[in-house]
C-alpha positions in Angstrom: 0.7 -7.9 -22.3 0.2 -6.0 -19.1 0.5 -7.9 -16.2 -0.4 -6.9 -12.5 0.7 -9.8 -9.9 -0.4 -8.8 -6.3 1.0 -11.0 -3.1 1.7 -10.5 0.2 -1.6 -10.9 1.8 -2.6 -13.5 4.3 -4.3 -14.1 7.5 -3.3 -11.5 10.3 -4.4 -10.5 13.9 -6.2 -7.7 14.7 -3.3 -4.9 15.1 -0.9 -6.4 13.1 1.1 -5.7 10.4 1.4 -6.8 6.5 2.6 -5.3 2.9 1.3 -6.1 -0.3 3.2 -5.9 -3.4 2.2 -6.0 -7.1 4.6 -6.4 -9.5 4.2 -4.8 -13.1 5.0 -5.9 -16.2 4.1 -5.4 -20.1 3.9 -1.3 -20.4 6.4 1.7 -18.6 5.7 1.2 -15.3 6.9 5.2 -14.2 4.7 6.7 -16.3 1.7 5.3 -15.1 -0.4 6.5 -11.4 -1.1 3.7 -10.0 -3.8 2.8 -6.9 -4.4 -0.3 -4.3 -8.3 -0.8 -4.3 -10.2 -3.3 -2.1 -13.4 -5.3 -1.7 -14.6 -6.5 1.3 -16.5 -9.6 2.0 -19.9 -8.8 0.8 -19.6 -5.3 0.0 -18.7 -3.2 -3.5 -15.4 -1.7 -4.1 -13.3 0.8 -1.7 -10.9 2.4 -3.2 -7.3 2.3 -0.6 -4.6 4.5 -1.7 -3.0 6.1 -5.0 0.6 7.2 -5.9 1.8 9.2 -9.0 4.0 7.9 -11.6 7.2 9.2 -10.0 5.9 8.3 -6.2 5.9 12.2 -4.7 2.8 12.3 -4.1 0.6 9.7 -2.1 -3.2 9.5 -1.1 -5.4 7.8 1.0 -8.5 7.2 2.0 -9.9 8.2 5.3 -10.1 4.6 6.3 -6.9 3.5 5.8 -5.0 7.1 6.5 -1.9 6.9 9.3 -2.1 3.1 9.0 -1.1 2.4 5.6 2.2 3.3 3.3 1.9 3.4 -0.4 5.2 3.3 -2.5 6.6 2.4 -5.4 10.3 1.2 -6.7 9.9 2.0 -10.5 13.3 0.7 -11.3 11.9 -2.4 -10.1 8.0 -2.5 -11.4 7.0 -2.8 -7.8 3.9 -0.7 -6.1 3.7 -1.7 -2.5 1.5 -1.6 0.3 2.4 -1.0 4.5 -0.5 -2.0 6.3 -0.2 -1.9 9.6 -2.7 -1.5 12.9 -5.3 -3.5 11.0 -8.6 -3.8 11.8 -11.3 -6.1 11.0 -12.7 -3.6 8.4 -9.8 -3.8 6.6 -10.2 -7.7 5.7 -11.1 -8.2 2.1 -9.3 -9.2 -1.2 -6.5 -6.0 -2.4 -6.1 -5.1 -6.0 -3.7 -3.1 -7.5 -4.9 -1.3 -10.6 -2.9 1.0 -13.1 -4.5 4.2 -14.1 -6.1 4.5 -17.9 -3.8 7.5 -18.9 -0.4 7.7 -18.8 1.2 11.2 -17.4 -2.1 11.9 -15.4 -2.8 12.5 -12.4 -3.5 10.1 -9.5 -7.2 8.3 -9.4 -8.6 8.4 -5.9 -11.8 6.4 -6.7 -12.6 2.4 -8.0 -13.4 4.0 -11.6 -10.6 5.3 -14.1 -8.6 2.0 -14.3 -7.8 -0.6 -17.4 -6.0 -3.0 -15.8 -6.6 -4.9 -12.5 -4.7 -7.4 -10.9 -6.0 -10.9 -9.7 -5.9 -10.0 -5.8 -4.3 -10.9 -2.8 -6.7 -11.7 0.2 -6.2 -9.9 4.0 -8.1 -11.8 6.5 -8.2 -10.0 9.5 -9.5 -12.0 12.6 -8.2 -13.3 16.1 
């Protein structure tokens, strides 16, 4: 069964630095886009930052953009997530989710998903 297993996050200052991973398992990892979506305390969905299957071409949202680094190691199973000058807006809980389709194109919203990991929380606070 597909599996999405996100870690990495934790409790950080304002400014600093943390990556997320996810690791992937129960369906073909490369041919599947795949996105880091968030939900801050209190508030709906945000969608982060997509990737295709390959990993040529990233996204971000205009929150997040020149602060973060999404990549992916497909012989690995491994999406990943550089997040770095944080801010207190970006505290929240970080799912990865892997696209519906395979061989499509990247999603850049919260919607076109069927799998969803459990989350991995960023607090953000000095």
């Amino acid at each position: 069964q597909v599996q999405l297993v996100e870690s990495g996050g934790g409790l950080v200052e304002p400014g600093g630095s943390l990556t997320l991973s996810c690791a992937a398992s129960g369906f073909t990892f490369h041919n599947y886009a795949m996105s880091w979506v968030r939900q801050a305390p209190g508030v709906g969905l945000e969608w982060v930052s997509a990737i295709t299957s390959g990993g040529g071409t990233t996204a971000y949202a205009d929150s997040v953009k020149g602060r973060f680094t999404i990549s992916r190691d497909n012989a690995k199973n491994t999406l990943s997530l550089q997040m770095n000058s944080l801010k207190l807006d970006d505290a929240g809980v970080y799912y990865c989710a892997k696209v519906s389709s395979a061989y499509t194109a990247m999603v850049k919203t919260t919607d076109g998903y069927d799998y969803w990991g459990q989350g991995t929380r960023v607090t953000v606070s000095s």
